[in-house]
C-alpha positions as a Python dict, from the first residue, in 0.01 Angstrom:
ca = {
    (1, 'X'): (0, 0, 0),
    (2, 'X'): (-101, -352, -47),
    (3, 'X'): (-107, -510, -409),
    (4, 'X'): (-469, -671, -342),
    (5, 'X'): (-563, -301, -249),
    (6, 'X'): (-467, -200, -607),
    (7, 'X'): (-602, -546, -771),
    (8, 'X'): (-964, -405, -611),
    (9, 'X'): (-957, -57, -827),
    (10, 'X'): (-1135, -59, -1175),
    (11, 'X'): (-914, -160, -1455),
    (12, 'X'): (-798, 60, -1740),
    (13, 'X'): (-1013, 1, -2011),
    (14, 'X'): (-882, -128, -2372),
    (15, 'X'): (-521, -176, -2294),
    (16, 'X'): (-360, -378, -2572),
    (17, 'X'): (-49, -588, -2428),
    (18, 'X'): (161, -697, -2679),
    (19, 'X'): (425, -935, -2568),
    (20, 'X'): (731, -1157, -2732),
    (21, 'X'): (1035, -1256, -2717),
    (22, 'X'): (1213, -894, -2896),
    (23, 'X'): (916, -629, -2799),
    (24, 'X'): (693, -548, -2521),
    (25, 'X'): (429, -306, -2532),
    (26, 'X'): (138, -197, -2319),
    (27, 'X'): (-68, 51, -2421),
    (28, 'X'): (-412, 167, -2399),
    (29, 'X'): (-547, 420, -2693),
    (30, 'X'): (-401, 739, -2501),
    (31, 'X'): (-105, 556, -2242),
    (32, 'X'): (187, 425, -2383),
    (33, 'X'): (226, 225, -2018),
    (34, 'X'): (592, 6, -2134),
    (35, 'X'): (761, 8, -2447),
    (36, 'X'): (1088, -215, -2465),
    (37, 'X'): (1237, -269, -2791),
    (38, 'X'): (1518, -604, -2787),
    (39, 'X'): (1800, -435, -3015),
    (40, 'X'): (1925, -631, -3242),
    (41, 'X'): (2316, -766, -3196),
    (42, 'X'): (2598, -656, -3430),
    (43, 'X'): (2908, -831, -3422),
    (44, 'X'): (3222, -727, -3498),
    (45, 'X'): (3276, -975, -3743),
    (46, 'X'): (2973, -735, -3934),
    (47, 'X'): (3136, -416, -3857),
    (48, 'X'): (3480, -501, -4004),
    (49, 'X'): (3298, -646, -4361),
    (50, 'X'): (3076, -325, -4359),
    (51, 'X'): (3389, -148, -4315),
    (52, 'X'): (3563, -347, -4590),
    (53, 'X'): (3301, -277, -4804),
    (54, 'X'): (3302, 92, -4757),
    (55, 'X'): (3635, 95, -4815),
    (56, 'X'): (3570, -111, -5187),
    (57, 'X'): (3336, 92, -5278),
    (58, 'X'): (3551, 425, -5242),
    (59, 'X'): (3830, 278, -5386),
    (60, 'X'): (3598, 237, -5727),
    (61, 'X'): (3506, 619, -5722),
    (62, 'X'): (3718, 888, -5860),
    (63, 'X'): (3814, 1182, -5636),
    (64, 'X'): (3596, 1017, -5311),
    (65, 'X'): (3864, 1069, -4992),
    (66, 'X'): (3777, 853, -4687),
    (67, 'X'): (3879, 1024, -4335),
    (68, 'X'): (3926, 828, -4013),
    (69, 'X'): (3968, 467, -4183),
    (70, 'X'): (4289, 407, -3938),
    (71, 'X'): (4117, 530, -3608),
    (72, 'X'): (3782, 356, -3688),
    (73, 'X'): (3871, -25, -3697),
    (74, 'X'): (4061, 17, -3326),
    (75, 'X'): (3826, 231, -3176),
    (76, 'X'): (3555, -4, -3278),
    (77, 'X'): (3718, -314, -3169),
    (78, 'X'): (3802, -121, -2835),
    (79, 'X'): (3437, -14, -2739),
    (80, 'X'): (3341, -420, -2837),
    (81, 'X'): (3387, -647, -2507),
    (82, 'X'): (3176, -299, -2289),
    (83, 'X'): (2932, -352, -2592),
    (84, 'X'): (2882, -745, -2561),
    (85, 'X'): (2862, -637, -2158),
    (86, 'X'): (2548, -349, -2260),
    (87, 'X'): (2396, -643, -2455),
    (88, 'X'): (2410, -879, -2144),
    (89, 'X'): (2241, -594, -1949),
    (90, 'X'): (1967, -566, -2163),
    (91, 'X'): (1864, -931, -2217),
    (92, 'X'): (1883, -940, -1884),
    (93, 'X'): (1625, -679, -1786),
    (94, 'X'): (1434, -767, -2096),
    (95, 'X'): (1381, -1132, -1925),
    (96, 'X'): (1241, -966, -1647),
    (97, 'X'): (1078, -728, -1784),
    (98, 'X'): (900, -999, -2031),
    (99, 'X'): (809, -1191, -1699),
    (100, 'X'): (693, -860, -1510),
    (101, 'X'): (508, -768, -1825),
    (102, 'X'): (336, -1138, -1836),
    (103, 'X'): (212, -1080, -1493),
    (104, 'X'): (79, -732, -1560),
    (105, 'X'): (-131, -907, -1844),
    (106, 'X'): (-280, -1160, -1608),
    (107, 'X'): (-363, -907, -1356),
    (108, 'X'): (-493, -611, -1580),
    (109, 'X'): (-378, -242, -1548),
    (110, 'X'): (-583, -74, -1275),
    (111, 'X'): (-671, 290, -1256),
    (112, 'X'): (-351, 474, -1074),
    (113, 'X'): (-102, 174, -1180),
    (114, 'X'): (183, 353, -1039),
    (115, 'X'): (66, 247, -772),
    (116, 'X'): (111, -98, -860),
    (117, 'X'): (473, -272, -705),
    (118, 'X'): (504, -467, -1047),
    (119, 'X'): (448, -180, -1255),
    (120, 'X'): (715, -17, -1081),
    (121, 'X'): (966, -323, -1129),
    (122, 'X'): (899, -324, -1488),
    (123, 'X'): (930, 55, -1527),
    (124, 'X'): (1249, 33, -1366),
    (125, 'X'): (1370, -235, -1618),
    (126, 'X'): (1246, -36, -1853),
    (127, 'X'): (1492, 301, -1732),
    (128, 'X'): (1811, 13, -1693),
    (129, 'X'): (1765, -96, -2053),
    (130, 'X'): (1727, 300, -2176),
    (131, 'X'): (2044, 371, -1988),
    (132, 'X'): (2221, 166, -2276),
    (133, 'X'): (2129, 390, -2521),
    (134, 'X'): (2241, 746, -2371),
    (135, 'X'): (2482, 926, -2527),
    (136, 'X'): (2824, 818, -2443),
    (137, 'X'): (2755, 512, -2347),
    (138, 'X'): (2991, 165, -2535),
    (139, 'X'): (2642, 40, -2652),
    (140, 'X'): (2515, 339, -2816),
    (141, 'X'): (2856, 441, -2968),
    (142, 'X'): (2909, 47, -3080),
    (143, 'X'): (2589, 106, -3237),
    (144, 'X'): (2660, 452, -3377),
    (145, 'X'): (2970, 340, -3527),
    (146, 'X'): (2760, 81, -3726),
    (147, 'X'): (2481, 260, -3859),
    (148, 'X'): (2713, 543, -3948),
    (149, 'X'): (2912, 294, -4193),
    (150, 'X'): (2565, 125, -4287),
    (151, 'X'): (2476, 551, -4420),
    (152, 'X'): (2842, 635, -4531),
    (153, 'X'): (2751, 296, -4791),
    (154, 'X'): (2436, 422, -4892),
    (155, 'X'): (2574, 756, -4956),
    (156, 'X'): (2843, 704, -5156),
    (157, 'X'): (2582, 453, -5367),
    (158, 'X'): (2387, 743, -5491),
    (159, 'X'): (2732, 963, -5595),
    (160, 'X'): (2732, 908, -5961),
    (161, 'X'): (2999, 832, -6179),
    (162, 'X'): (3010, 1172, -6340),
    (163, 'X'): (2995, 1334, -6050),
    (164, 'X'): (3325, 1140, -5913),
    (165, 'X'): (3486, 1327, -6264),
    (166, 'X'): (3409, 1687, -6135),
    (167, 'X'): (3415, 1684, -5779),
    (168, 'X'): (3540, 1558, -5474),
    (169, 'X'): (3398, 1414, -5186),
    (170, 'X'): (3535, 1371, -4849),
    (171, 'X'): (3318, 1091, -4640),
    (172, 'X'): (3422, 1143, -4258),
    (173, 'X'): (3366, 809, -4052),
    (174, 'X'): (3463, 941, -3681),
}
């Protein structure tokens, strides 16, 4: 089908496009059409002095046991260049996707946009950043490995003193 066939169809009425440089969302009040979410980038430099400080703050707590300290800092380090590659992917689609998404706001959403050839494009830069994030993959375990330190911190925060005097805690990182 032609694009000016689909151009000719009503348009979907009150479709909100929100667009910059670290989100993109199109949505009318029951469609979520695109939502792409720019992740934020950890370095390794961050990981290591989150890791540091894990490993100060269990070393001030009585009877707190840290498990997979030696595996974590090589495993992270490992998973780091594929990680930096994942990142690269994304920015990548998320350009195109912010320039497929500009061009979608020009033109309106028409009823049936699936039938729409730039829809499509940006749907499918859509599915190539979510593959990033599946299970598995270096960018969601990079990631994973992060926010799990970022909650192991927070966790052993809220153990109180006393508490370090009658029990023990084992904190698991992998």
């Amino acid at each position: 089908m032609m694009r000016e066939e689909y151009l000719k169809r009503p348009l979907v009425e009150d479709v909100v496009y929100e667009i910059s440089e670290n989100r993109i969302r199109i949505a009318s009040p029951h469609t979520i059409f695109i939502e792409i979410i720019k992740p934020r980038i950890i370095s390794l430099t961050e990981v290591e002095q989150m890791f540091r400080t894990v490993k100060k703050a269990i070393k001030e707590k009585k009877n707190v046991t840290l498990k997979g300290a030696t595996k974590f800092l090589p495993a992270v380090r490992e998973l780091y260049t594929e990680y930096l590659q994942a990142i690269e992917t994304i920015s990548k689609n998320f350009t195109e996707a912010f320039q497929l998404s500009q061009q979608i706001k020009i033109d309106g959403i028409h009823i049936r946009c699936l039938d729409d050839e730039v829809m499509l494009k940006l749907l499918a830069k859509q599915n190539e950043i979510a593959k990033q994030y599946y299970r598995g993959t270096a960018f969601s375990r990079f990631a994973g490995y992060y926010y799990k330190l970022k909650e192991v911190h927070q966790d052993i925060q809220k153990i109180k003193h006393e508490e370090c005097e009658t029990s023990k805690y084992i904190v698991h990182l992998c």
